[in-house]
N, C-alpha and C positions, 0 to 999 in steps of 0.2 A: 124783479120786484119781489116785497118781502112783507108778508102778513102775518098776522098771530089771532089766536083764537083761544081764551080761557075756556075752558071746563071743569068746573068744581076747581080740585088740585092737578090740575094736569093743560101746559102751554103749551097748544099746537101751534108748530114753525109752517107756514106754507110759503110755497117758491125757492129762490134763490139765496141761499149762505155764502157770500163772498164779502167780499173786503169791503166794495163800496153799499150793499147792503146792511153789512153789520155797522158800518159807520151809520145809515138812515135810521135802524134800531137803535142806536144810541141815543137817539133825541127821543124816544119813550118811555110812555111808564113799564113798558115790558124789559129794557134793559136790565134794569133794577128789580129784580124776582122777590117778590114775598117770600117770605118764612113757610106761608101755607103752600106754594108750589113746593111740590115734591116729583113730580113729571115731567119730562119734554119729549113730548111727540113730534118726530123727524119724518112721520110716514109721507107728509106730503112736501115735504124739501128733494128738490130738482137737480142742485147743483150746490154743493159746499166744498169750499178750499180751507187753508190753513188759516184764513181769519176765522171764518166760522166756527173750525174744531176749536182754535183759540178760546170766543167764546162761550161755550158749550164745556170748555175747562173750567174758566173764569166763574161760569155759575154752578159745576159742580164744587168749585170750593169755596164760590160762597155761601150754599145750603150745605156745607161742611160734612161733602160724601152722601148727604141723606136724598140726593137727585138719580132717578131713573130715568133713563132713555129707552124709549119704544119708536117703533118703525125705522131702527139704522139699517140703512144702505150697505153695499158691499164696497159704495166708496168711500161710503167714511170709515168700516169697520180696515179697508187700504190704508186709510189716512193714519188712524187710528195706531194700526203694526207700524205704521213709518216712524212714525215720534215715540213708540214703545207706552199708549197711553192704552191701561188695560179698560177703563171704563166706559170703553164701548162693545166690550166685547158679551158672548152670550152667558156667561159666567159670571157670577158674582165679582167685583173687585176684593181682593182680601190685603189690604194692607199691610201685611206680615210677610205675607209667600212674595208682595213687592221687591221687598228687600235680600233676599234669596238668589 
């Protein structure tokens, strides 16, 4: 199961990121992130696979890089090195050194 929680600019994920969870987020208004989100808290996500990181992508380029992630896992920061996606990691993402 898959809940969410606003605070000011910052959307807490709680439970389960997988395939069939991100499909029941689908059907919300949290799918579709405001402008004013610039957060997502994963401190209380249990369990995320490839649909999840999918999207956790998806909404970092739809607030166009300006999304922060707090509380990743060392599953996902796994996930993360596997598909070569640096925007989970504890460092800033720089666009430029990407390309390198």
């Amino acid at each position: 199961m898959i809940s969410t929680e606003r605070h000011d600019t910052c959307l807490r994920i709680m439970g389960e990121l997988n395939q069939s969870q991100v499909a029941k987020l689908a059907q919300t208004d949290d799918y579709r992130l405001d402008n004013a989100v610039d957060c997502i808290d994963l401190s209380q996500v249990s369990f995320i696979d490839s649909a999840g990181v999918a999207l956790l992508v998806h909404w970092y380029g739809q607030q166009g890089g300006a999304l922060t992630f707090t509380g990743v896992s060392s599953q996902l920061i796994d996930l993360a090195n596997l598909y070569d996606l640096p925007i989970f990691s504890a460092e800033p993402f720089n666009p430029a050194s990407a390309d390198q």
